[in-house]
N, C-alpha and C positions, 0 to 999 in steps of 0.2 A: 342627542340621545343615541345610545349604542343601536345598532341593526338588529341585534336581538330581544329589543324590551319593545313591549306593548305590539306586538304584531295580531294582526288579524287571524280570529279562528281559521280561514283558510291559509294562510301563509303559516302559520306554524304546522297546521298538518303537516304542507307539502312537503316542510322539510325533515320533518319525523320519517313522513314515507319515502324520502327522496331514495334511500339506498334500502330501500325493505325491500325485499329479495324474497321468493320463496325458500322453504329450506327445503334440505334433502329431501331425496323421493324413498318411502321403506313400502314393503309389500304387506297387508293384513289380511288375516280370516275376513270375508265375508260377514260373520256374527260379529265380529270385533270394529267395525267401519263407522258404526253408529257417531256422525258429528263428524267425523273427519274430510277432508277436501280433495277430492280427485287429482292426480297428477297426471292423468292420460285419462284421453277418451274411452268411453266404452262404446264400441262398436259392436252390431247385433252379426254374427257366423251362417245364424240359421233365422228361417221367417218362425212368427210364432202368431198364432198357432201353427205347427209344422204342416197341418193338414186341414182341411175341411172338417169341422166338429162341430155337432150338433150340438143346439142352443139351450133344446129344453130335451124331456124325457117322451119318448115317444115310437116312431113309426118311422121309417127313412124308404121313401119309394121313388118311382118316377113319378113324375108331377102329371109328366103326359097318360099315363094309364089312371089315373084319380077321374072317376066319373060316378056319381049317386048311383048306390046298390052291388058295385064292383066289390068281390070277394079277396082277395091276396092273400095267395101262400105264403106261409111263415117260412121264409127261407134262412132264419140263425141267428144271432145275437152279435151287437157290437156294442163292449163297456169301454169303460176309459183305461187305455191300457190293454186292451184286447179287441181289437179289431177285428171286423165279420172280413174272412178271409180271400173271401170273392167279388166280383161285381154284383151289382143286382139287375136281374133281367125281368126280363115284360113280366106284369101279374104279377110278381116278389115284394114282398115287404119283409124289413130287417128289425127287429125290437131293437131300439137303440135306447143311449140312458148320455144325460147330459157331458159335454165335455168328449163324448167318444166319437174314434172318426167315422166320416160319411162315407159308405162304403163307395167303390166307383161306381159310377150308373146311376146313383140318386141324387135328386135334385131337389128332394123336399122332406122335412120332417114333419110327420104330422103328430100334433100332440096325443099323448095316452089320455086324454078327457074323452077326445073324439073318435077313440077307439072301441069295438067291443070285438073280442076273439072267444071261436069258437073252435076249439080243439088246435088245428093247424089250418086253419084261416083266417083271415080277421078284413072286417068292413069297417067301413069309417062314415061318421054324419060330416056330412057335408053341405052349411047352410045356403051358402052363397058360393060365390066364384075362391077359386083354391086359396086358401091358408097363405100365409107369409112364410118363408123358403123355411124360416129356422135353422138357419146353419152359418156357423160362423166362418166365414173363408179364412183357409190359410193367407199367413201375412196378413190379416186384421188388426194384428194391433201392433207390429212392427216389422219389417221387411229385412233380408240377411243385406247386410253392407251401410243398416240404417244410422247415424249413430244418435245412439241412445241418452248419453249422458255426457254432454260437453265436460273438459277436460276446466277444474275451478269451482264446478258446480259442491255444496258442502251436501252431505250425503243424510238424506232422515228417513221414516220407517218407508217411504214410497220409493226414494230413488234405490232405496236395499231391495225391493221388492223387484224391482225393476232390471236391477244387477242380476238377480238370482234367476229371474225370467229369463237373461239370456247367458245362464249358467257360468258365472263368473265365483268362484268359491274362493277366488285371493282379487285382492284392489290394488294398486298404486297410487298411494296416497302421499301428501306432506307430512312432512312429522312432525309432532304438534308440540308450539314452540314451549320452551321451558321459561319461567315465571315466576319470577324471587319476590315476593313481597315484604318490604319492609318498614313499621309502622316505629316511629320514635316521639319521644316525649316523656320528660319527666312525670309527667299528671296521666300516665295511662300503668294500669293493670288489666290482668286477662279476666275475662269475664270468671267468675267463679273466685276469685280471690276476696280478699276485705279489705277494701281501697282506704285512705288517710280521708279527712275531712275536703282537703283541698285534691283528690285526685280522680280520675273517672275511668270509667271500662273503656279499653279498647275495642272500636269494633269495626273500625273501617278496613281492614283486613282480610275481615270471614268474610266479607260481601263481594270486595274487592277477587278473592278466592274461587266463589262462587261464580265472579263473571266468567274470570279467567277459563274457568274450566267449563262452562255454557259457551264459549267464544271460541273451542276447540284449541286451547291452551291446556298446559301443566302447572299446575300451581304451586308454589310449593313458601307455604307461613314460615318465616323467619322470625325469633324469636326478639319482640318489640327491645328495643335499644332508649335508654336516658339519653340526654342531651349531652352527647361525651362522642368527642372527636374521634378519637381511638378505639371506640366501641362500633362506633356507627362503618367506619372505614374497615374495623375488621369481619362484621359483620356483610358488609360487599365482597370484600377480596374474597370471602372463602364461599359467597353462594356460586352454584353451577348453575348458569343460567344465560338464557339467550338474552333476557329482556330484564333488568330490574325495576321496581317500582316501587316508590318510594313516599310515605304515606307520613306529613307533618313536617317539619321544619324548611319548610318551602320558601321561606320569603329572604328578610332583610334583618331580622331584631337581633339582638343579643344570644336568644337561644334557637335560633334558625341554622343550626351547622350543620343539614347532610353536604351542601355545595361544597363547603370549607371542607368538610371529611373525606367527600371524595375528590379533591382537586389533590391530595397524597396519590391517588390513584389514577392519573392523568385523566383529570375530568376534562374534558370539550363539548364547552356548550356551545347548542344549536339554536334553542330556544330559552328565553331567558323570562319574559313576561308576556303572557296572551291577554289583549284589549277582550275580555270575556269577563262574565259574570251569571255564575259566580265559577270563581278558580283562577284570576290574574298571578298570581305567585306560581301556576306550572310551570314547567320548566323540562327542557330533554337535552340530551348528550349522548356521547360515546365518554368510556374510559379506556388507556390506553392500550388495552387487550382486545378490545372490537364490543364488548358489551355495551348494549345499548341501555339506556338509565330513564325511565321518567319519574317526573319528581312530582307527585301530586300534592296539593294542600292536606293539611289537615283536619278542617271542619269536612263532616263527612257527603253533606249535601256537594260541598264544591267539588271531593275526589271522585262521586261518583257520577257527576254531569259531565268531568272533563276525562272519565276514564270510556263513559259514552264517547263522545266525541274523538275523544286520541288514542287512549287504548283497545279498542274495538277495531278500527283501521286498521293500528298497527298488526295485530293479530290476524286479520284479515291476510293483510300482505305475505304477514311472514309463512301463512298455509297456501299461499296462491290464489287466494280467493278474492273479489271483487271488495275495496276499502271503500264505497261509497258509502255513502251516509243514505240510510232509506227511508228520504223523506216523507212525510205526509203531508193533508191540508185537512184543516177543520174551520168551522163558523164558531166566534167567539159567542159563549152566552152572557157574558159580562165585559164591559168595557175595559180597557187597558191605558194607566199613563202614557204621558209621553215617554221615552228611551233613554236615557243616557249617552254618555261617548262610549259608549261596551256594550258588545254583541248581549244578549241575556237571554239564556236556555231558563222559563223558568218551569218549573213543577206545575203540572196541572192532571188532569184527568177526561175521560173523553165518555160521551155518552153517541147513541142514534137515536133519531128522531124517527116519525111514523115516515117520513118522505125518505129514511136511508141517509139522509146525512151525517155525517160527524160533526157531534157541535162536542167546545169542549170548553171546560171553565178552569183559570188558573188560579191555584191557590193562591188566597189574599197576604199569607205569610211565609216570604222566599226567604229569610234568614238560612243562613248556609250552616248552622248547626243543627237545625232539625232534622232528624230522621227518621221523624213521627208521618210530618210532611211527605219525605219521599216513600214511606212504605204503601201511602195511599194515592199517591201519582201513578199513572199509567203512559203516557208520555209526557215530553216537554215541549215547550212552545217556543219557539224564536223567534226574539225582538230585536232587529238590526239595529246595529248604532246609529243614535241621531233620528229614531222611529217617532214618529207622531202620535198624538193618542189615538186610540182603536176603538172604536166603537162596538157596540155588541151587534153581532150580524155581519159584521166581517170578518172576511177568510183570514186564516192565518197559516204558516208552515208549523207544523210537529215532528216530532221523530217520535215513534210508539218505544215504549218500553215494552220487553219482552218480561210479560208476568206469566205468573201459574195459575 
């Protein structure tokens, strides 16, 4: 048997990813970073909060001068963004408002509930032993030299948050790889068309599209090719693209020719057949420009278990970011056959019990054309080759699908 057929889910990754490389590092707006993956640390300049800032709305005194019936002079005002200009001295109290700094000299906010002012003095109820400080110390929530956002990390609305906290208005990021999808087969039209009696919608494409560009990818729909050597080869040569993908004619038959179309375009395969189920017919290469090629099956359940699997990595890689597969575990609530001699990702869905657990049940019907099936899966479930039956109440590995 050739080195390249029937290899294990983990051995074809590895050599998918074996040369996946980050790509070039470009610099972005701040606003524009949304999904994209760091190319350099960010490191904090300045501690934040810069200063002592008070918690709540209130009173900033000395703690040591706070005694039942003590009066305090209103000695001025400190908001956020204007700072009481002075220290505070014995007998002084400062009206502060959240967020604003503590002036020097005070060491306690006391809240405006426990306040009552009377013209230019003000006392405070005092039931017990002093109030809790209320004030947020400088370098609270990160220190200058701390760093903040490892360098890989992919960027969402917290790590933005976080950027701008310590005033970062440009990023260094990877650039997000480019993505030619293309679906062939005689029996497909584009959704919206009036198909023949023997022909059906294309639509592993739009989905495919959709990961892509969730996975911090460019996508870009190439227009679906018949089963035509010269069609499908020209349709390769002329997309601009880091990564192509390749949706249907995967396998061995008669009308299986994107391998045949692109071996005009010096195809090298890397991978030829994955021991996986469902998607044995994937396949990856290079052509002889440096483009890298996967070739996914064409029943849609199998392109988009093994576009989990292999095209998520690879995209992973190509922004710098971490290709691990983020597994889970869950308790079966239905029993499971024995395995096969093929890995089996299959469709299932996942609930929580009152105890917090993930229990999950896999759909009774893994047929790799349904897409009825996967629109109501949440994650999949992994059955190792040669796996024994499974009981209900045992753990099993998943990988969550990322829904909306």
């Amino acid at each position: 048997m050739s080195p390249l057929k029937n290899l294990t889910v983990e051995e074809a990754r590895g050599r998918m990813l074996a040369d996946a490389v980050r790509l070039d590092v470009e610099a972005v707006d701040l606003a524009s970073a949304l999904g994209r993956v760091l190319a350099a640390p960010i490191v904090a300049d300045r501690d934040q909060p810069p200063f002592d800032a008070s918690a709540m709305d209130g009173w900033a005194v000395r703690r040591a001068d706070l005694a039942p019936g003590v009066r305090f002079a209103v000695a001025g005002e400190s908001a956020a963004g204007r700072a009481h200009p002075r220290p505070v001295q014995a007998g002084q109290a400062v009206r502060i408002f959240t967020g604003a700094p503590v002036p020097p000299g005070a060491d306690l906010v006391v809240i405006q509930e426990n306040a009552t002012r009377e013209g230019e003095a003000v006392s405070f109820t005092i039931d017990r032993d002093p109030p809790p400080g209320n004030i947020r110390p400088a370098g609270g929530d990160f220190r200058s030299g701390e760093t903040l956002l490892a360098e890989g990390v992919r960027l969402d609305a917290w790590r933005l948050s976080l950027a701008a906290a310590a005033g970062r208005a440009r990023l260094d990021v990877a650039r997000r790889p480019r993505v030619a999808i293309l679906a062939t087969g005689d029996e497909l039209v584009p959704p919206g068309a009036r198909p023949a009696p023997d022909q059906i919608f294309e639509s592993g494409s739009f989905a495919l599209a959709a990961l892509v560009e969730a996975w911090g990818g460019q996508a870009v729909r190439l227009k679906a090719q018949s089963d035509d050597l010269s069609a499908i080869a020209g349709a390769v040569r002329s997309a601009e693209a880091d990564l192509v993908v390749t949706v249907g004619g995967a396998s061995v038959g008669d009308h299986d020719l994107v391998k045949p179309a692109l071996n005009t375009l010096g195809l090298s395969l890397r991978v030829e057949t994955i021991a996986v189920r469902p998607g044995k017919p994937t396949w990856f290469g290079t052509l002889a420009d440096g483009r890298r090629v996967l070739g996914l099956p064409g029943n849609p359940a199998s392109a988009l278990v093994c576009a989990e699997l292999f095209l998520r990595p690879l995209l992973a890689a190509l922004t710098g970011a971490d290709p691990a597969l983020a597994l889970g575990v869950g308790v079966l609530d239905a029993p499971l056959p024995a395995n096969g001699p093929r890995e089996h990702w299959m469709r299932a869905a996942r609930t929580v019990d009152a105890d917090g657990r993930v229990r999950v049940t896999a759909f009774p019907d893994q047929d790799s054309s349904l897409i009825g099936v996967f629109s109501r899966a949440d994650c999949l479930v992994v059955r190792p080759a040669g796996a024994p039956a499974a009981a209900a109440g045992q753990t099993v590995t998943l990988l969550p699908l990322a829904r909306g």
